[in-house]
C-alpha angles and dihedrals in degrees: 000000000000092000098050100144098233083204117149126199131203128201135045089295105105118206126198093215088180117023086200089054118120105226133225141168127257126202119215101198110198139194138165102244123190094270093042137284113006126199131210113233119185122202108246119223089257085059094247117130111254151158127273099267155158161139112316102252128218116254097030144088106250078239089061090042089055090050089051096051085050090053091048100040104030110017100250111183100173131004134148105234124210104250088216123051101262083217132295142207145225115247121155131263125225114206120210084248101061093264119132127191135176108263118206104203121185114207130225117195112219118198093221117226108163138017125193115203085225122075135134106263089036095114092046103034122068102202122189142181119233141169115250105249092057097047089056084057085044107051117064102198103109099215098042085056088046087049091054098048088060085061099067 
């Protein structure tokens, strides 16, 4: 696992970075704040500062999986979701057990319109809005901060 590329890719070009990774679907929640774009990052259960994200679910677009992940995490009411992945990244995923594996996660970026202060996940999940420029200092995951400096 030393070597897990923490490469990130934009654009509707999808790369598989690691062939042996597991996948899952990112949600890049997006508003327009006072100084500018604004993104939604959701404590994960570990503590680290995260997007909304998850397992891609059967019966359903992975768009539809991301919006889904961003209901359920974040209380997302109404968005417009991207209907390609906007890129993506490798980080790597910590198992309750003490395994780790490579994770490939497409993101898909979501224009936020509502919110709702009840959601499923809202008694175990802090969210939080936060310019752009702070969120790439608060999240730790290389290519996710590499994913949100192509946004500027």
């Amino acid at each position: 696992m030393s070597n897990l590329d923490p490469s990130f890719w934009t654009g509707l070009e999808v790369r598989v970075v690691d062939p042996t990774a597991i996948a899952q679907v990112g949600a890049l929640c997006l508003r327009n704040g006072p100084s500018g774009p604004e993104v939604l990052l959701v404590k994960s259960s570990r503590g680290r500062w995260i997007i909304p994200k998850g397992w891609p679910m059967d019966g359903h677009t992975d768009a539809k999986t991301a919006k889904i992940e961003a209901w359920e995490e974040a209380g997302l009411q109404k968005g417009k979701v991207s209907e390609a992945p906007i890129g993506g990244y490798v980080t790597k995923k910590r198992f309750d057990d003490g395994r780790v594996v490579p994770c490939h996660i497409s993101v898909y970026r979501i224009d936020v319109k509502e919110m709702t202060k009840t959601y499923p996940e809202a008694g175990l999940r802090k969210r939080k809005w936060m310019p752009l420029k702070k969120a790439i200092k608060k999240v730790d995951d290389v290519g996710l901060q590499a994913l949100l400096g192509a946004l500027k």
